[in-house]
C-alpha positions in Angstrom: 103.2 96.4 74.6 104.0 94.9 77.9 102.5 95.5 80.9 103.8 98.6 82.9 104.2 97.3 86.9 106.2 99.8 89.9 108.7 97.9 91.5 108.7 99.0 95.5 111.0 100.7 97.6 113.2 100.1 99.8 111.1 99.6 103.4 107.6 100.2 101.5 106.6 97.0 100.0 102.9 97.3 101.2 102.6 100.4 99.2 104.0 99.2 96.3 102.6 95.7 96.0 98.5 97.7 96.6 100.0 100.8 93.7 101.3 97.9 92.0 97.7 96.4 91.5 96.4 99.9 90.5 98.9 100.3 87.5 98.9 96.8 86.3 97.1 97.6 82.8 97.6 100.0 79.4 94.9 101.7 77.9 95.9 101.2 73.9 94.7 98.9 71.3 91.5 96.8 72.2 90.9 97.5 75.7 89.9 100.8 75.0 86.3 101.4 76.2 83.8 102.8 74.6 81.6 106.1 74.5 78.2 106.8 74.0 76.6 109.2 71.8 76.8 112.2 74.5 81.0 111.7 75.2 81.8 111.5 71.9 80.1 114.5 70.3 81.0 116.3 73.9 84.8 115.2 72.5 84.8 116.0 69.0 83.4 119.3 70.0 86.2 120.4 72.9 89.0 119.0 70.6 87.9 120.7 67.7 88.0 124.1 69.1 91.5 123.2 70.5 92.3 122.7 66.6 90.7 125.4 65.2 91.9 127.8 68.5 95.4 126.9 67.9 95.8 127.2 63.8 94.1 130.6 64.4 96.8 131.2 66.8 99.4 130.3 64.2 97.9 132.4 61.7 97.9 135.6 64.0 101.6 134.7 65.0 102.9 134.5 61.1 100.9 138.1 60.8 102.5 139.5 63.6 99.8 140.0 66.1 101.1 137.7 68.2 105.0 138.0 69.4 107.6 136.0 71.6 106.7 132.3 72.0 103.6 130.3 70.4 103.6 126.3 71.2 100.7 125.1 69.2 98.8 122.0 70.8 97.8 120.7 67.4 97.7 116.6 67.3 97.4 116.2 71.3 94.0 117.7 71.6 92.9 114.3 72.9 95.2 114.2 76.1 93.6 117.1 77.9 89.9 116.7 76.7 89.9 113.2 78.0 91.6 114.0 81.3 89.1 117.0 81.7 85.9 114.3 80.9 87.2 112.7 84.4 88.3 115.5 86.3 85.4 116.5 89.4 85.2 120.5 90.7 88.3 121.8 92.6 90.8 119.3 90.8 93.7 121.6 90.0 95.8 121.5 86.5 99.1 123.4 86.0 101.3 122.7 82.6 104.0 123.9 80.9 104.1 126.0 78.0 102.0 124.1 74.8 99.2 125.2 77.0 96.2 126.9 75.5 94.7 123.7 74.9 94.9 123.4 78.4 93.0 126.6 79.4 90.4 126.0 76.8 89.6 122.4 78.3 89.4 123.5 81.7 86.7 126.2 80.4 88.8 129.5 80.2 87.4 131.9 77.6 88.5 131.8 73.9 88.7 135.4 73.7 90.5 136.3 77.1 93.5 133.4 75.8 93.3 135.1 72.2 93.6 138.7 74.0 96.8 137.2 76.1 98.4 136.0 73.3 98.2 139.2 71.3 99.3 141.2 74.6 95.5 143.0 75.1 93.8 144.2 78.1 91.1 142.3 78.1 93.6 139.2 78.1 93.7 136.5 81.4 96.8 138.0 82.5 95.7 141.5 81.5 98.0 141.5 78.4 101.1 140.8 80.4 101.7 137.3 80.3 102.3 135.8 77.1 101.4 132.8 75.9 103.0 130.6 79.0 102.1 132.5 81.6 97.7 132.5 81.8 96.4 131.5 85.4 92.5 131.0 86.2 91.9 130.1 89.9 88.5 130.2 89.1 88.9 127.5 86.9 91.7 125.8 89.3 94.1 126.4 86.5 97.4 126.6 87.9 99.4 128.3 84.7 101.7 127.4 81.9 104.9 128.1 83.1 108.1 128.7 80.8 111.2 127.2 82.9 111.2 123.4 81.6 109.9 120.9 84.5 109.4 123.8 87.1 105.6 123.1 87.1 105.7 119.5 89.0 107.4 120.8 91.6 104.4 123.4 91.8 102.1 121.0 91.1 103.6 119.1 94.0 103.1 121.7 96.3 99.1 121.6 95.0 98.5 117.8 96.1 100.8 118.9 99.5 97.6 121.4 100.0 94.7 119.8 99.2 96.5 116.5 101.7 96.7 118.9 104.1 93.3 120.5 104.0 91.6 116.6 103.2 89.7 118.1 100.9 89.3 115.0 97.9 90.9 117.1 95.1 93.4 116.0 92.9 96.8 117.8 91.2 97.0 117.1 87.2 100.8 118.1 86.6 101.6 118.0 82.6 105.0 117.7 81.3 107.1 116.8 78.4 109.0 113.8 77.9 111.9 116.4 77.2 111.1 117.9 80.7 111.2 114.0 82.3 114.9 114.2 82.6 115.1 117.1 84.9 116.2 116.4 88.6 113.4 118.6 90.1 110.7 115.9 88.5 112.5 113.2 90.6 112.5 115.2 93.4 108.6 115.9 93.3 108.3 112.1 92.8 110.5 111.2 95.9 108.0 113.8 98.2 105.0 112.7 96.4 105.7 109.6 97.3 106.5 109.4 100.5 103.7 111.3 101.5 101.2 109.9 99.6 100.3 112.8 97.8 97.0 113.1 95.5 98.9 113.9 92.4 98.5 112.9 89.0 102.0 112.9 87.0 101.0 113.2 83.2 104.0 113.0 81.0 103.2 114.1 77.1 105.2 112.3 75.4 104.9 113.9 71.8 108.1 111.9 70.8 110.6 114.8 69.8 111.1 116.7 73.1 112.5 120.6 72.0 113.5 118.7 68.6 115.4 115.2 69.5 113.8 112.2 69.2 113.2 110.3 72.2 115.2 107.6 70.6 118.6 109.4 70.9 118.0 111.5 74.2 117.0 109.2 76.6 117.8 105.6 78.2 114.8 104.7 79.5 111.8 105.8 77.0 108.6 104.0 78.4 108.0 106.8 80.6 105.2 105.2 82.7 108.3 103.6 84.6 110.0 106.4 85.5 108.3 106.1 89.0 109.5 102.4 89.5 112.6 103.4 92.2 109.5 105.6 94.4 107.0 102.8 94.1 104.9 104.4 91.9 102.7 103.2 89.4 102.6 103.8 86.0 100.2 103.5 82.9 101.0 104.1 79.1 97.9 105.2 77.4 97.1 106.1 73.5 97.5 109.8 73.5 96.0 109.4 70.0 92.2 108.5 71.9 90.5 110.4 73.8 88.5 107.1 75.0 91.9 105.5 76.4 92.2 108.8 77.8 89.6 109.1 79.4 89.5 105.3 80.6 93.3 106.0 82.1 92.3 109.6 83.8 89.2 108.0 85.7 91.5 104.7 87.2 94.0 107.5 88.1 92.3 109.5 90.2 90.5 107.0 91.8 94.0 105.7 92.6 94.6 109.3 94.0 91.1 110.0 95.8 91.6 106.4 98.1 95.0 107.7 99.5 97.5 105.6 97.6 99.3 108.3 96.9 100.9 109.6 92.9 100.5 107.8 90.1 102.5 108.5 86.6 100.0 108.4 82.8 102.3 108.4 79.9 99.9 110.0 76.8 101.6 108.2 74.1 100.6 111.6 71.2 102.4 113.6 68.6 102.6 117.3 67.6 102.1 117.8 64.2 103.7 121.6 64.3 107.6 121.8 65.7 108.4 122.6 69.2 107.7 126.3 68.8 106.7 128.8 65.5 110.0 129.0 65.3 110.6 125.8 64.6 110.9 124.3 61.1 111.1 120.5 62.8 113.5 119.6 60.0 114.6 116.6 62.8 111.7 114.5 60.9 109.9 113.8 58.0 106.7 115.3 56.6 105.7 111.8 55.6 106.2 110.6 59.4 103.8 113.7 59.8 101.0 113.1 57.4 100.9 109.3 58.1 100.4 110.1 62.3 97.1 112.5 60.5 96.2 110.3 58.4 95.9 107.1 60.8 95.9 108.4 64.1 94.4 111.8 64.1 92.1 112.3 67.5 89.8 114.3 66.1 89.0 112.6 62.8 88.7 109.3 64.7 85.7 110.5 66.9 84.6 112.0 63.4 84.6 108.3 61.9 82.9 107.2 65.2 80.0 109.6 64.7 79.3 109.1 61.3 80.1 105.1 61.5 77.4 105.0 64.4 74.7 106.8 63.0 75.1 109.5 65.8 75.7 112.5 63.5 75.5 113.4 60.1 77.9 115.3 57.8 75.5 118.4 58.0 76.0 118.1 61.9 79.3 118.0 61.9 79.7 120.8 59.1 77.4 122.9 62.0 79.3 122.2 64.7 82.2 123.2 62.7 81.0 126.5 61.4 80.0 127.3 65.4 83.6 126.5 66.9 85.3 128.3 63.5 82.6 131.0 65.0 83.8 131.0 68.4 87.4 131.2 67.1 86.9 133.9 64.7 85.5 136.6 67.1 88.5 135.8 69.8 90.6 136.5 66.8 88.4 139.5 65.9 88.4 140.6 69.6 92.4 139.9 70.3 93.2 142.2 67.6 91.4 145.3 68.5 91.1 144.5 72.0 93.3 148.1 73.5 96.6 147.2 74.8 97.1 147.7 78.7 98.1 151.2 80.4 101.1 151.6 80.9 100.6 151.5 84.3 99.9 148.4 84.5 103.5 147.9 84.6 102.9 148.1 88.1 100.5 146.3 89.1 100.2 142.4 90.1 104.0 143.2 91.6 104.3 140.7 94.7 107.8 141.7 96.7 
């Protein structure tokens, strides 16, 4: 692939030419770097109960525990456990809606996501959320928010804060390539920009948006340029590895933490479920499917690493499996008997 460079704007060409040195590599193919022992097994581990979590959650939902919306995270696990390997204390995340993956990376508990989901009191949002709406400021996680594209602009407003307060923490903003086309993105970038906000735009490109292929929706699909007419950098990174990942998420903040200002990571991944449950993802094939598992999966290529290296054995990995299928099974347990909120909850958390 070539090279992804930012062009500079109009009346900034210092900026631009130092953000255009920042952004002047890829992180696929051979220039991935690699792990030690310690990140990999640290990897396989967080990605695995993203895996597990989320097929539990698919289960629940075809049972009926679990009603409304369900975005499953399955095939991307990679993208937020490398981004999370980089990230320091008080850098914030907010996301869209494919976000339990998300909540789990930044350290939010397996059974209070479960209990959410399934609409229980001892859920993050006290039952009364939902899937895409969880929020931890404990664990500086900013939600999963259901109106497509409407968390840059918050996430905007998270750099503007921690510029104003000089306090060295960085905004992760995730969004879908489908939610790249929406005018408030290009809005955030234009202020981001111009103020040299600490912001980190991270667009997900799982290839099908709600169910259209890239291809066919939109005129400019290496996303990592979408910055070029603000002067701001982008990278494309394999999606697929959590090393490239990881590699990408620590050049990207230091980008952010020495004042240059946003800078755009396209995750080159794939979703292996459709867009929602509801989704039967007819719009491609299951042999497109099964060849991105069978070649590209980011969990069984840390596997491969492990065993390939001498680092784990099968019986280690078959432990380490049996613990997260643990974890997952008592949120499960917990979610479904878990009492549901009072009704009078209906009133609380009510800001006017």
């Amino acid at each position: 692939m070539a090279q992804t460079k930012s062009a500079s704007a109009s009346g900034r060409k210092p900026a631009a030419k130092s953000a255009s040195k920042t952004a002047s590599k890829e992180f696929t193919g051979k220039n991935t770097p690699e792990f030690g022992k310690e990140d990999d097994l640290h990897a396989y581990r967080e990605m695995l109960l993203i895996r597990r979590f989320e097929e539990k959650a698919g289960q629940l939902y075809g049972m009926g525990f679990i009603g409304g919306f369900c975005h499953l995270y399955i095939g991307q696990e990679a993208v937020v456990v490398g981004m999370q390997m980089a990230q320091q204390e008080g850098d914030q995340v907010i996301t869209a809606y494919r976000d339990h993956g998300h909540m789990l990376a930044c350290g939010m508990s397996p059974r209070g996501v479960m209990a959410e989901l399934t609409g229980r009191r001892g859920g993050l949002s006290k039952g009364k959320g939902g899937s895409m709406h969880m929020f931890s400021k404990e664990k500086h996680f900013y939600g999963g928010h259901g109106i497509v594209g409407a968390q840059v602009s918050l996430g905007t407003g998270l750099a503007f804060a921690n510029a104003y307060r000089n306090n060295d923490s960085v905004s992760v903003a995730y969004f879908g390539d489908g939610a790249a086309n929406q005018g408030q993105v290009y809005e955030s970038f234009n202020m981001a920009a111009l103020w040299k906000l600490p912001i980190i735009y991270i667009v997900e490109n799982n290839r099908y948006a709600m169910g259209t292929s890239t291809a066919r929706a939109t005129a400019q699909s290496n996303y990592s340029m979408r910055g070029v007419g603000f002067g701001i950098p982008g990278i494309q990174v394999d999606g697929m590895d959590v090393r490239a990942v990881k590699a990408a998420a620590d050049e990207a903040l230091a980008h952010c933490r020495s004042g240059k200002g946003p800078i755009i990571l396209e995750m080159l991944t794939y979703r292996y479920r459709g867009h929602s449950m509801s989704d039967p993802a007819k719009y491609r094939s299951k042999e497109e499917v099964q060849k991105m598992r069978s070649e590209q999966d980011p969990i069984e290529q840390v596997r491969n690493r492990l065993l390939e290296k001498g680092w784990a054995s099968e019986d280690e990995l078959k432990a380490i499996d049996k613990d997260i299928r643990d974890i997952v099974t008592d949120s499960a347990d917990f979610a479904q008997n878990d009492p549901e909120p009072d009704a009078s909850e209906l009133y609380t958390d009510i800001l006017l």
